[in-house]
C-alpha distance (Angstrom), angle and dihedral (degrees) to the residues before:
residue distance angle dihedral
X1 . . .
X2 3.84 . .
X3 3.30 120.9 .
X4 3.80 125.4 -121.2
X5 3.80 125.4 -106.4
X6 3.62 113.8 -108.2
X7 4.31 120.8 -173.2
X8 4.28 112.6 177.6
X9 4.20 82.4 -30.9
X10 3.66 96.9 -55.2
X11 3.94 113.4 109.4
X12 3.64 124.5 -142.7
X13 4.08 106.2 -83.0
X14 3.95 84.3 46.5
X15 3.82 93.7 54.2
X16 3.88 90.8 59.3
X17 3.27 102.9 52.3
X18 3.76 87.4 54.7
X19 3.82 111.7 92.3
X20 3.64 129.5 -143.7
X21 3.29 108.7 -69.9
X22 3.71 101.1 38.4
X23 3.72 86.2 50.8
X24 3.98 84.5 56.2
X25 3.74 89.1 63.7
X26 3.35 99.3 59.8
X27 4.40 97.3 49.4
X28 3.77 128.1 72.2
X29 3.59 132.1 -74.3
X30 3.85 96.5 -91.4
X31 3.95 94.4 44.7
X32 3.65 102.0 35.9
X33 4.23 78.1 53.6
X34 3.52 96.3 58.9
X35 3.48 95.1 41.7
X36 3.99 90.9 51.9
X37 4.02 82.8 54.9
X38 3.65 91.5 61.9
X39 4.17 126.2 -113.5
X40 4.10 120.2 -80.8
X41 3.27 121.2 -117.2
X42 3.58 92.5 -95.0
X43 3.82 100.9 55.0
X44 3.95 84.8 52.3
X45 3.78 97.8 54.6
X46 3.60 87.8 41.2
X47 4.27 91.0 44.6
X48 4.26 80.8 46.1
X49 3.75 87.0 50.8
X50 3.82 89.7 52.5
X51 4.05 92.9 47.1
X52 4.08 85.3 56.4
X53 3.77 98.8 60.0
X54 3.99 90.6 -121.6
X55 3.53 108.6 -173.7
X56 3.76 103.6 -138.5
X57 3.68 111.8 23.6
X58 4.11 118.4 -174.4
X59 3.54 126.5 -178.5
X60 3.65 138.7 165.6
X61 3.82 88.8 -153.5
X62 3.81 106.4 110.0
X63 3.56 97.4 166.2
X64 3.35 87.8 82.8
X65 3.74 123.0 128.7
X66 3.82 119.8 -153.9
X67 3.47 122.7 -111.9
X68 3.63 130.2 -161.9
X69 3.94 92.8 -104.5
X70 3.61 88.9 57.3
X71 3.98 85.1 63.9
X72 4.40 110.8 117.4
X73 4.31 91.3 14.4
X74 3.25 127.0 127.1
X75 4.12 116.1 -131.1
X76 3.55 137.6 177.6
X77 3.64 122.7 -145.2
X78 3.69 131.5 -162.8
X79 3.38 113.5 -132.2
X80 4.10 95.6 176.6
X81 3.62 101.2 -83.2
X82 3.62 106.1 36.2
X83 3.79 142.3 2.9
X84 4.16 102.3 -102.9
X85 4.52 109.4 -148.7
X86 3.55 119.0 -130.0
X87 3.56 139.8 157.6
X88 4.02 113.4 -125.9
X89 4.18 101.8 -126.8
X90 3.98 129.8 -174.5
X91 4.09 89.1 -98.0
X92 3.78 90.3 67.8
X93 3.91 97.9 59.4
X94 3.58 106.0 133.2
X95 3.76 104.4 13.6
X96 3.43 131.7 101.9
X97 3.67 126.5 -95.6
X98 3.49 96.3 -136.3
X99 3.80 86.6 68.0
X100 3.59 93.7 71.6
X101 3.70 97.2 48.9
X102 4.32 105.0 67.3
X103 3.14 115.6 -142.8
X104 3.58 94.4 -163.8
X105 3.68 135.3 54.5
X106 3.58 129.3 -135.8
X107 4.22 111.6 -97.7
X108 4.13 112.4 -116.1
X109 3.75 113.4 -168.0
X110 4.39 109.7 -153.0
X111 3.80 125.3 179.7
X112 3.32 119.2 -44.5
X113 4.39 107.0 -90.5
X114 3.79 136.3 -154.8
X115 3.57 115.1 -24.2
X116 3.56 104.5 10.6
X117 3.21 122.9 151.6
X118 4.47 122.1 -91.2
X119 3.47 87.0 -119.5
X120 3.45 95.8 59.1
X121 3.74 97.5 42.2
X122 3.38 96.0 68.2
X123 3.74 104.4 79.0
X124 3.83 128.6 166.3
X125 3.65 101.8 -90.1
X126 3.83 113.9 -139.9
């Protein structure tokens, strides 16, 4: 049995029949601000672009929050080298879509190389 979607008490068919600003109410302080501001012009062509079923959306605009009509789409986010694929699930209401696209990658440290120091080439050898 799966269990049903629940955002601030509302479940998911409620949440998109909600329009902007009532959908403000129900995020955090920094979200529901931004919203209050008003979108740019490129979150509403890309929020249009949703509403049209395009098949592959791309956008550089990570500022992005996600509404509920965003919910089972597929979006590709640049994250300054490449756009990163994922699809937009109930779980991400309210965040940002730059959150799910890292812009950083996790640091692996190899052998020392060239010109390293002697202290550093001698390494515990397993």
């Amino acid at each position: 049995m799966k269990k049903e979607f629940i955002f601030r008490g509302k479940n998911l068919e409620e949440l998109k029949k909600l329009n902007a600003k009532e959908f403000a109410l129900l995020l955090n302080s920094r979200q529901k601000r931004s919203l209050l501001r008003g979108l740019t012009e490129q979150q509403k062509i890309l929020l249009e672009k949703f509403k049209r079923d395009d098949k592959n959306i791309r956008t550089h605009c990570r500022d992005m929050i996600i509404f509920a009509e965003m919910v089972d789409k597929t979006v590709n986010v640049y994250n300054g080298k490449e756009f990163i694929r994922f699809a937009v699930i109930p779980e991400m209401i309210g965040h940002y879509l730059g959150e799910f696209a890292l812009t950083r990658k996790k640091v692996t440290h190899h052998a020392p190389g060239i010109g390293a120091t002697r202290s550093s080439a001698s390494l515990s050898v397993k």
